[in-house]
N, C-alpha and C positions, 0 to 999 in steps of 0.2 A: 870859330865863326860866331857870328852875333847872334844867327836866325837857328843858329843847332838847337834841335830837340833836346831836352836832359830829363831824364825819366828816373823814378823811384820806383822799386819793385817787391815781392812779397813774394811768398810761396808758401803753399796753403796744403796740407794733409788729410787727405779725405779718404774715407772708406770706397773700396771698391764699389763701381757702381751708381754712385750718388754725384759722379761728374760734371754731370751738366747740372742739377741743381746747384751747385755750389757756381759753376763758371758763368751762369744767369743770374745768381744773385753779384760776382762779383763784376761783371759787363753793365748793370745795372749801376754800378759806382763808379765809371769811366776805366774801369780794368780791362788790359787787354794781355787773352792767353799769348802768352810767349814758347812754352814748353812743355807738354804732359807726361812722364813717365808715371808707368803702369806698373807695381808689385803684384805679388800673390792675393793679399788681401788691402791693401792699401794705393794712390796712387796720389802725384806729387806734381801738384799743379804751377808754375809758374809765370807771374802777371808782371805787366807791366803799366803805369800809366803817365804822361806827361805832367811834370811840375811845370804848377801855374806859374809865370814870367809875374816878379813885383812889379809893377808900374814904374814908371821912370818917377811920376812923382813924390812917389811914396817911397823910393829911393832917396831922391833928393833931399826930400826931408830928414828924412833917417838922418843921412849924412849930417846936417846942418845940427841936430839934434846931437849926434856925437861929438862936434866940434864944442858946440856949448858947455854939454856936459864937461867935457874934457878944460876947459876955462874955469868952470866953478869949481871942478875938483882943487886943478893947480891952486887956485887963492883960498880953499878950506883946508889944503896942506899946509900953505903956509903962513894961515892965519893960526893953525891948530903947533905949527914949530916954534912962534911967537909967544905962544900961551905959558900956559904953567903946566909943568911937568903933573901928569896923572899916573896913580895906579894901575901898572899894567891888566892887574888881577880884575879889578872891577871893570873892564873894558868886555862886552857882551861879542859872543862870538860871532863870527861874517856867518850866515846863510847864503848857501848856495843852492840854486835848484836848476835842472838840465832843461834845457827846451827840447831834447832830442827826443824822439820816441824811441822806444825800444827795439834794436834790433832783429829778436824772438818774437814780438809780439804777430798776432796774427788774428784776423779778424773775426771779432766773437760770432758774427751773423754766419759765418759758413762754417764755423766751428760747430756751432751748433745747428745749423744744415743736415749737419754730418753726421752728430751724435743724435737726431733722432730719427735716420731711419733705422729699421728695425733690420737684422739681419740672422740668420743662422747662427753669428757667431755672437753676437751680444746680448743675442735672448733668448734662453730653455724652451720658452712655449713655441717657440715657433720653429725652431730646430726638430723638438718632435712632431709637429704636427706636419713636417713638409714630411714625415715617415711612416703615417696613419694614410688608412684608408678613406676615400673619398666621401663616405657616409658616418665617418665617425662622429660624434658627437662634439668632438676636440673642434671642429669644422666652426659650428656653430659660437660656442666658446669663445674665439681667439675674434672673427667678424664683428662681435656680443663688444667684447673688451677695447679691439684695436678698430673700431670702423673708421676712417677719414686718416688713419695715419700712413706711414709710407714704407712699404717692406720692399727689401732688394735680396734676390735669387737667383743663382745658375739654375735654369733651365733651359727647355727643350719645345717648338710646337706638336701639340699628339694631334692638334686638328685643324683646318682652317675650310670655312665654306662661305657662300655671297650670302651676306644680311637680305632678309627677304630677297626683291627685286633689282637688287642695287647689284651692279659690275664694277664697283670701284670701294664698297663699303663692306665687310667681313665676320665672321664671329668668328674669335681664333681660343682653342682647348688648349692650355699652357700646364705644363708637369714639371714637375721640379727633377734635374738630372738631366743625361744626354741621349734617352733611350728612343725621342720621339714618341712616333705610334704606337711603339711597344711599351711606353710607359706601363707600371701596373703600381706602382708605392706613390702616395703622396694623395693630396686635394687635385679636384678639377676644377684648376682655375679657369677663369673664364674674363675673354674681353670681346666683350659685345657691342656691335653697330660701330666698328671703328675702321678707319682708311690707314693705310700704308703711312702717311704724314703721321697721322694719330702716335704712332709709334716711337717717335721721336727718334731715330737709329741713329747710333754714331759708331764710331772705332774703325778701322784700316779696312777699305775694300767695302766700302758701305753699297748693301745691293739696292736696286731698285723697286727689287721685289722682296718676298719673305714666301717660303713653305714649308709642308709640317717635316719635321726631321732637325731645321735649323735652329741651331742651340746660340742663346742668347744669356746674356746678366739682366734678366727683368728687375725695373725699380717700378713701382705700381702703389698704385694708392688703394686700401683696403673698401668692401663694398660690402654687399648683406651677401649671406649664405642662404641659400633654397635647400630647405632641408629636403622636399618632395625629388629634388633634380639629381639632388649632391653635387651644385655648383657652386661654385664660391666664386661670385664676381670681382672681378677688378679696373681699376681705371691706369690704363698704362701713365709714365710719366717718360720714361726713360727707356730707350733699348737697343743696350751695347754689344754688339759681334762678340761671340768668345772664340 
């Protein structure tokens, strides 16, 4: 049919967790999710987006374009079969180059999306420090070094109560693991003054709501530590059902 769609596609490898950064940055380039599976630590995005239709003009042309071409080849063939025999040796080799892109290739902006947030598994310091005590000094540290960048975590909520006066605004105490309330290892994370939206939830069976006990993949962007509190704030980004 004349009027069918015909789509080019990609599929994109991301760290667990960093899913919607990456499918916002690539929606933002007219990609559209087609397929998500989910690994252990990895999860395997598949896009799609409509190729742009040439113009009938710029068709036409073209075409006109190859005919001609194909005329002056024919009379430089046999203007050159007319000629005098040449050295095959000193005849300079044909270059060729691919207009195609590469079928592996994959797009550096969500590549690198991916590679920088920080994770358990890609970075020492924060591996231990999800395994210190809430007042440890590591606290400060890692806040000091990483503030404004983006760390993703299995955890758990240990708290959740109304921001001041607000019935739809919250402060929620986040732990690393699935113990909830009973958390006692790790930092007291914290996200303060934020609504249910704020949260950005995704993954199967997305609830309405959130309470403490519910274990999630936080992706958060790093904030200051109150050494008086032993809270270490965060600004959610991301927060996917486990």
């Amino acid at each position: 049919m004349a009027d069918e769609i015909k789509y080019e596609y990609k599929t994109v490898q991301t760290v667990r967790g960093t899913d919607g950064l990456v499918i916002a940055k690539m929606q933002k380039d007219g990609w559209e999710l087609v397929e998500q599976a989910q690994g252990m630590l990895r999860s395997s995005l598949d896009f799609r987006r409509p190729k742009k239709p040439l113009p009938r003009l710029l068709i036409g042309t073209a075409v006109g374009g190859l005919v001609i071409l194909a005329i002056v080849i024919g009379v430089a063939a046999a203007l050159e079969d007319g000629g005098e025999n040449k050295d095959e040796s000193n005849k300079p080799a044909a270059a060729t180059a691919s207009a195609e892109p590469s079928a592996t290739s994959a797009p550096t902006a969500a590549r690198s999306a991916a590679a920088e947030v920080i994770t358990p598994q890609n970075n020492p310091e924060f591996a231990a420090l999800l395994k210190t005590d809430s007042c440890d000094d590591a606290n400060l540290d890692f806040a000091t070094k990483y503030k404004g960048k983006t760390v993703a975590f299995d955890g758990s909520i240990v708290h959740m109560a109304p921001h001041g006066d607000y019935d739809t605004r919250y402060d929620f105490l986040l732990g690393p693991g699935d113990k909830g309330s009973n958390t006692g290892v790790g930092p007291a994370f914290k996200y303060e003054d934020v609504n249910i939206h704020d949260l950005k939830l995704s993954g199967r069976n997305t609830p309405a709501t959130v309470r403490a006990g519910d274990k999630f993949r936080f992706v958060a962007e790093v904030g200051e530590f109150n050494a008086k509190q032993c809270v270490f704030f965060l600004d959610p980004v991301s927060t996917e059902i486990r």
